[in-house]
Legacy VTK file of the C-alpha trace (Angstrom):
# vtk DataFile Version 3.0
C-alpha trace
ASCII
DATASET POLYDATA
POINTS 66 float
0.000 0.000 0.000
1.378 3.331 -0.537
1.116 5.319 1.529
2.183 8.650 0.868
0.376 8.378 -2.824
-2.960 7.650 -0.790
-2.737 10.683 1.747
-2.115 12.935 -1.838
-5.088 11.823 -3.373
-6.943 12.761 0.055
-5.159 15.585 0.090
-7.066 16.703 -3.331
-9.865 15.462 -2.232
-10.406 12.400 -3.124
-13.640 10.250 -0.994
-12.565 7.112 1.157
-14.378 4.840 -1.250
-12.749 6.221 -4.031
-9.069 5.866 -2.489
-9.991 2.704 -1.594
-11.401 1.325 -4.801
-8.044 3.693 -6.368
-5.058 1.714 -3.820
-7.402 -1.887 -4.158
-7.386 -2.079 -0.485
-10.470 -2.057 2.153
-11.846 1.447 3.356
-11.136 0.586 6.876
-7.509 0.042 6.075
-7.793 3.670 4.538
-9.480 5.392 7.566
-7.273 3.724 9.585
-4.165 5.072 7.450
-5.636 8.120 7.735
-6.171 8.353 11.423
-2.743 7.606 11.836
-1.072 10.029 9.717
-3.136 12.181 11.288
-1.938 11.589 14.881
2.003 11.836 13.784
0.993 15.850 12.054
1.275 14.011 8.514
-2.067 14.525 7.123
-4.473 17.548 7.862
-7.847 16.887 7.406
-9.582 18.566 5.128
-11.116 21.809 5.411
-15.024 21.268 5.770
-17.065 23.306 3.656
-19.381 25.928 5.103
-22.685 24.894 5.908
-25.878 25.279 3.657
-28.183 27.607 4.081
-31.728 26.664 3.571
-33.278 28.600 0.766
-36.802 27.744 1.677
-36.816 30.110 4.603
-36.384 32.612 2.776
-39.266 34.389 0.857
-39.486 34.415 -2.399
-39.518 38.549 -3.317
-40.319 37.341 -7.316
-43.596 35.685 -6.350
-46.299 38.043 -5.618
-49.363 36.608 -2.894
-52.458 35.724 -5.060
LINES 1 67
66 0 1 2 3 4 5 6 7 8 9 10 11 12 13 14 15 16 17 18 19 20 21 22 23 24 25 26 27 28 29 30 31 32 33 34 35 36 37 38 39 40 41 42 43 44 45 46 47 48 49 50 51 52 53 54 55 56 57 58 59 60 61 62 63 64 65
């Protein structure tokens, strides 16, 4: 397993099932990889992406009441 090519293609963003299915090994080896590069400062996570606003509280200003 390599390693280092497997915490690059997180790195870009890659999902767990796709580095998985990518490296031919389980997804628990890969979380588990990950966890542990993680713990020795070799891997950052990923930044999360802000959270979603729901449109549908919002009123509509285009539709006038009937």
């Amino acid at each position: 397993m390599d390693r280092e090519a497997i915490l690059r293609d997180r790195a870009q963003g890659m999902s767990l099932r796709d580095l998985a299915r990518k490296h031919q090994v389980n997804k628990a080896s890969i979380c588990k990889l990950l966890d542990e590069a993680s713990k020795r400062g070799c891997h950052k996570p990923l930044p999360q992406p802000p959270p979603q606003t729901d449109d549908s509280t919002y009123p509509d200003s285009t539709v006038s009441p009937v």
